[in-house]
C-alpha positions as CSV (number, residue, x, y, z in Angstrom):
1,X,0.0,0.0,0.0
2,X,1.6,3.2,-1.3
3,X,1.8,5.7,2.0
4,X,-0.1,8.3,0.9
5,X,-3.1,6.3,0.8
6,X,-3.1,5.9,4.7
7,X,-3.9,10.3,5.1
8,X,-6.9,10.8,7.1
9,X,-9.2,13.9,5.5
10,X,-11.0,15.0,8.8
11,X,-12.6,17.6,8.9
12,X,-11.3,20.5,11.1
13,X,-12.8,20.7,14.8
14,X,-16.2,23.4,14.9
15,X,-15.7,27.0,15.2
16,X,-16.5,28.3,18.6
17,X,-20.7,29.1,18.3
18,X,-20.9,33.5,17.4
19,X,-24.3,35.0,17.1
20,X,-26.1,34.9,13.9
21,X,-25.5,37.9,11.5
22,X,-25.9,38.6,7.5
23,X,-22.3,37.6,5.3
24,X,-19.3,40.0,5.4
25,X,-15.8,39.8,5.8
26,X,-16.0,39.5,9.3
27,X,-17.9,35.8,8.8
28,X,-15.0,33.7,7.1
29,X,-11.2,33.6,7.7
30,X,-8.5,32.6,4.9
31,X,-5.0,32.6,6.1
32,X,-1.4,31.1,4.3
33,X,0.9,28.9,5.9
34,X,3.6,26.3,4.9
35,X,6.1,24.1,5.8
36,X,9.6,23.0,4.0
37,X,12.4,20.7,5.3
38,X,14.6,22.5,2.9
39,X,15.9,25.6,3.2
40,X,18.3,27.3,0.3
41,X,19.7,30.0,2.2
42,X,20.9,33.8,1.3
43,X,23.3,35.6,3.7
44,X,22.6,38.6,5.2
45,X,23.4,41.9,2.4
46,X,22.5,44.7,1.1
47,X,20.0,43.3,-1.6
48,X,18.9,40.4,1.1
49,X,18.6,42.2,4.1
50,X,19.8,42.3,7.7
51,X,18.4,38.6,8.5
52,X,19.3,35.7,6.6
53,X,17.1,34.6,3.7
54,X,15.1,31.1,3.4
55,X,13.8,29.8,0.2
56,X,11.9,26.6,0.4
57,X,13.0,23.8,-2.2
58,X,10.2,22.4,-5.2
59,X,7.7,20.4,-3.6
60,X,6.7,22.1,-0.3
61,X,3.8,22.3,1.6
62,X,1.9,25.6,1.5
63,X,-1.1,25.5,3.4
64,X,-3.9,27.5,2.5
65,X,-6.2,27.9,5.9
66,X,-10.3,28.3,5.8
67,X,-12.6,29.2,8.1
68,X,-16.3,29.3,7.9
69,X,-16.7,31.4,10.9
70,X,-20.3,32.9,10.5
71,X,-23.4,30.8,9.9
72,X,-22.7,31.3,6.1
73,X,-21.0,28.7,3.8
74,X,-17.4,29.7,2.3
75,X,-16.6,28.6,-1.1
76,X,-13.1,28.4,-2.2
77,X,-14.2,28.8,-6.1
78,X,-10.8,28.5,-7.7
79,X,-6.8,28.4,-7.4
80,X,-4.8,30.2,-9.8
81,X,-1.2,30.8,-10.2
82,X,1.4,33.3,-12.0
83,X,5.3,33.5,-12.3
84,X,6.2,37.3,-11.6
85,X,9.8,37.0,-11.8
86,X,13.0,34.3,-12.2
87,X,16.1,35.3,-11.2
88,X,19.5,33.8,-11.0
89,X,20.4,32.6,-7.2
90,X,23.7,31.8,-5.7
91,X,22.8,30.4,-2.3
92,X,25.3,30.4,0.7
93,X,24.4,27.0,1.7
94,X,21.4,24.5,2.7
95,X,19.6,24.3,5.9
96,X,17.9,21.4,6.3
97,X,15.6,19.6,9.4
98,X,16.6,16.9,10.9
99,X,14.5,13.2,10.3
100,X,13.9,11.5,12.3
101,X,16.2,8.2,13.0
102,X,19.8,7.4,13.9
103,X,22.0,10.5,13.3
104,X,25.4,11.7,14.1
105,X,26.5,14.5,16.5
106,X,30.6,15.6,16.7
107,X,29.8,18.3,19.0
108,X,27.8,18.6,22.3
109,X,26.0,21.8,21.0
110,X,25.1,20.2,17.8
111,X,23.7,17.1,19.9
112,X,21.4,19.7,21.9
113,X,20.5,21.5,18.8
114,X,19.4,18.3,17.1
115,X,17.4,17.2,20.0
116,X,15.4,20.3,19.8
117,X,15.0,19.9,16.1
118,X,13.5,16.3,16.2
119,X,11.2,17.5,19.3
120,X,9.6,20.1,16.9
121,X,9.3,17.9,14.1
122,X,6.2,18.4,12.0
123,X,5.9,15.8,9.1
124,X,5.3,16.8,5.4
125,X,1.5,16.2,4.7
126,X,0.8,14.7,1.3
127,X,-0.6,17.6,-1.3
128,X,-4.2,18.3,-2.4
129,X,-2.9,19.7,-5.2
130,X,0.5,20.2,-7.2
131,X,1.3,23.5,-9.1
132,X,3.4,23.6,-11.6
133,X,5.2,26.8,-12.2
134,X,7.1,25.8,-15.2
135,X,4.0,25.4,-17.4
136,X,2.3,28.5,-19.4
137,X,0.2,29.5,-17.6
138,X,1.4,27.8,-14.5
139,X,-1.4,24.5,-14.0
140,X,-2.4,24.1,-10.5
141,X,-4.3,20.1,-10.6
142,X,-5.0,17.7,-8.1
143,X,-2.1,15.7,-7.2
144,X,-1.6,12.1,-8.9
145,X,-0.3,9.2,-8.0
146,X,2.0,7.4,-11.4
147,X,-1.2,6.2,-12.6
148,X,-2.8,9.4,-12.6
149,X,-5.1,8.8,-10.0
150,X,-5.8,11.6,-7.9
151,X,-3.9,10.7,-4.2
152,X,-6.9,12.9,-2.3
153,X,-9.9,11.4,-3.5
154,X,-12.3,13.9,-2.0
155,X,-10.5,17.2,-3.0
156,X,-12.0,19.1,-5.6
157,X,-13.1,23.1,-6.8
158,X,-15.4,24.4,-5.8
159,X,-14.2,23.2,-2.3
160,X,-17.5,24.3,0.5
161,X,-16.7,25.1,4.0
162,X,-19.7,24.7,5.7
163,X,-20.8,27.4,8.3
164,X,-18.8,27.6,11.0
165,X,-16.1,24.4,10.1
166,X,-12.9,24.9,8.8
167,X,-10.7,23.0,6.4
168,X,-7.0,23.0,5.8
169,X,-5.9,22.6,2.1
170,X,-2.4,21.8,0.8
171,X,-0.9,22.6,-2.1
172,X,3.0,21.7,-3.4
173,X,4.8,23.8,-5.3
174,X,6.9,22.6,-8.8
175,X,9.6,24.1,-10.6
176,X,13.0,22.6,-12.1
177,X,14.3,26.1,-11.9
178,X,17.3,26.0,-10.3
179,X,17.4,29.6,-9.9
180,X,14.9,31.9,-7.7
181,X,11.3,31.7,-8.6
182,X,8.7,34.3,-7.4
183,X,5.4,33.2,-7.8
184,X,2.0,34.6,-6.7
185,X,-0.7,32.4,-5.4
186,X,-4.6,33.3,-6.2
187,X,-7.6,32.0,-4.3
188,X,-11.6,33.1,-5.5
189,X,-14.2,32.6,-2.9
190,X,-17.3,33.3,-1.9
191,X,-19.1,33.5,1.3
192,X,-22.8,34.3,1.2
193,X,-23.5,37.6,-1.3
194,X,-19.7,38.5,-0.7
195,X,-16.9,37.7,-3.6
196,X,-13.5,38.0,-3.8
197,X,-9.9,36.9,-4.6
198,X,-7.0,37.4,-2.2
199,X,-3.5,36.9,-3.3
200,X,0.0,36.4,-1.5
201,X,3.5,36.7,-3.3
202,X,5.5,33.2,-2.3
203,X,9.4,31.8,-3.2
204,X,10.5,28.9,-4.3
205,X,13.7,27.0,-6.0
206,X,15.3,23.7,-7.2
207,X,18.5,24.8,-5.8
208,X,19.7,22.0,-3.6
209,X,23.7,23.4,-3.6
210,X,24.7,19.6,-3.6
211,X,25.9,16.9,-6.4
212,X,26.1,12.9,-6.2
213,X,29.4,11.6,-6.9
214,X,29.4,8.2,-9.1
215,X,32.5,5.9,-9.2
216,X,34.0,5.4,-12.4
217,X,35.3,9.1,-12.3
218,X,32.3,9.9,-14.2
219,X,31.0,13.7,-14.0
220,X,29.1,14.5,-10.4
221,X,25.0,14.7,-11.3
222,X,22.5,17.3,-9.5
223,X,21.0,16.0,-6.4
224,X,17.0,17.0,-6.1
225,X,15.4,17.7,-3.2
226,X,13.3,14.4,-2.9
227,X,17.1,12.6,-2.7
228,X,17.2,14.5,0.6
229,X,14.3,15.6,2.1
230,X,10.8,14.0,1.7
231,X,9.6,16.9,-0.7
232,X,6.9,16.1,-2.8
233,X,7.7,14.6,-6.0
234,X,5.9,14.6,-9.0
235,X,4.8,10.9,-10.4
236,X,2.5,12.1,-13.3
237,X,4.1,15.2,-15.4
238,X,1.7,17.5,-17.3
239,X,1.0,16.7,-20.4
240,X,3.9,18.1,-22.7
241,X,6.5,18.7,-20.1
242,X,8.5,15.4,-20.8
């Protein structure tokens, strides 16, 4: 049994009761998350800034957050995506979290720092939906198994949030752009009489900084992200890509 097939879709715990009242803004709640175990990382500069810079690696979680919280139903209505910019990145080095498992220590302070890391560790959730950044326009689809079965049976636009439930929604981001991508995410919804789209501007790379050596002396290959961090990889390629 493949493991993805083993995700629960629960739906979120109820919303705290509010008094009834007609739809407005105030009556739903839509909020963007995410979480990466792969970090490429810029060092502090003049064009980065005063704090280091973390991009997350292809295949990602971003979590899109919902909230019903009036009596009214919320409809996410669709997902769109568009490439603002790509840009040539020279990352300082990789941060990357800690799995779980046997793992090596050469220093007391790293031993702490790894205990810390594996207490806070949150596992990747498998995707709702891929989006695929390299396509024109950029495609955002459910996300298939290698038979081109959907791996999240129940997910599909519109997606209804009855009144006050909640629902989490994740989404992986694609790209074999080894440079920086910026991308901008688009959700339409509805909740009662009121429409609209919100937007937020994300990051995202195939930079992994490292190369897997072969014996034979034979030229050092790109490593992807899914050879070191459980990223989500894409099994069934848009049609055209290759």
């Amino acid at each position: 049994m493949k493991w993805w097939r083993g995700r629960e879709r629960k739906q979120a715990p109820q919303v705290p009761e509010q008094p009834a009242h007609p739809a407005h803004p105030e009556n739903f709640d839509i909020r963007l998350g995410g979480l990466s175990h792969a970090f490429a990382v810029l060092d502090p500069s003049t064009t980065v800034g005063p704090e280091p810079l973390q991009i997350p690696l292809t295949g990602h979680n971003v979590y899109v957050d919902l909230a019903a919280t009036g009596d009214e139903e919320l409809v996410l209505r669709d997902l769109r995506a568009q490439v603002l910019g790509r840009h040539p990145l020279k990352p300082s080095g990789l941060s990357l979290v800690p799995q779980p498992g046997p793992g090596i220590s050469f220093s007391e302070e790293l031993s702490e720092s790894r205990r810390r890391a594996l207490a806070n560790y949150t596992p990747m959730q498998v995707p709702d939906a891929e989006v695929f950044l390299d396509e024109t326009p950029p495609l955002v689809r459910p996300a298939l198994d290698g038979q081109g079965i959907p791996v999240v049976p129940d997910y599909r636009l519109p997606l209804r949030i009855p009144g006050r439930t909640a629902w989490r929604l994740v989404l992986a981001p694609h790209t074999a752009d080894r440079g920086l991508v910026d991308w901008r995410l688009f959700a339409d919804f509805t909740c009662g009489d009121f429409r609209a789209s919100i937007d937020w501007d994300l990051k995202v790379t195939a930079e992994t900084t490292m190369r897997t050596f072969h014996p034979g002396g034979t030229e050092p290959d790109f490593t992807p992200v899914h050879v070191i961090a459980p990223h989500w990889r894409v099994a069934w390629p848009p049609t055209g890509s290759g």
